[in-house]
C-alpha positions in Angstrom: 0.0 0.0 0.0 0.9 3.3 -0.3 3.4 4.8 2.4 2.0 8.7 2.4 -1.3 10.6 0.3 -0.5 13.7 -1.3 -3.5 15.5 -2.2 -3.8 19.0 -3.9 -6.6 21.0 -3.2 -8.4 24.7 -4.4 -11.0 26.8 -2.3 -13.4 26.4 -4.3 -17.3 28.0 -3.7 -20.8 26.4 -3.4 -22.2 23.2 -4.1 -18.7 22.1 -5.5 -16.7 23.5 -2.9 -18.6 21.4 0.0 -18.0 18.3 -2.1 -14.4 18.5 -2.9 -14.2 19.3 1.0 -16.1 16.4 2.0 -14.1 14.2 -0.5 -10.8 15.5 1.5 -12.1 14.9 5.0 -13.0 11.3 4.3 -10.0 10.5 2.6 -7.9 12.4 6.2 -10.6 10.7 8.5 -10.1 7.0 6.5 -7.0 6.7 4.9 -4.3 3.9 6.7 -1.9 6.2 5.7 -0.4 10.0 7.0 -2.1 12.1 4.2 -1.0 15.4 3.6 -3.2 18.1 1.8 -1.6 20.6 0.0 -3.4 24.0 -1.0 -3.0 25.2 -4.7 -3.6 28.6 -6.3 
């Protein structure tokens, strides 16, 4: 399995913004792994 997640991730508004949230909170809350979420511009 993997040793680390990197995920990159935009504010983003509305409907879109809650689910690309949501996605990232599962994947922190569930992953077996460190994950580490890094904010793009």
């Amino acid at each position: 399995g993997a040793e680390m997640l990197v995920i990159a991730t935009r504010r983003a508004g509305g409907l879109s913004g809650f689910f690309l949230g949501s996605v990232t909170q599962q994947l922190i809350r569930h992953s077996g792994c460190p994950v580490m979420v890094v904010r793009v511009e």
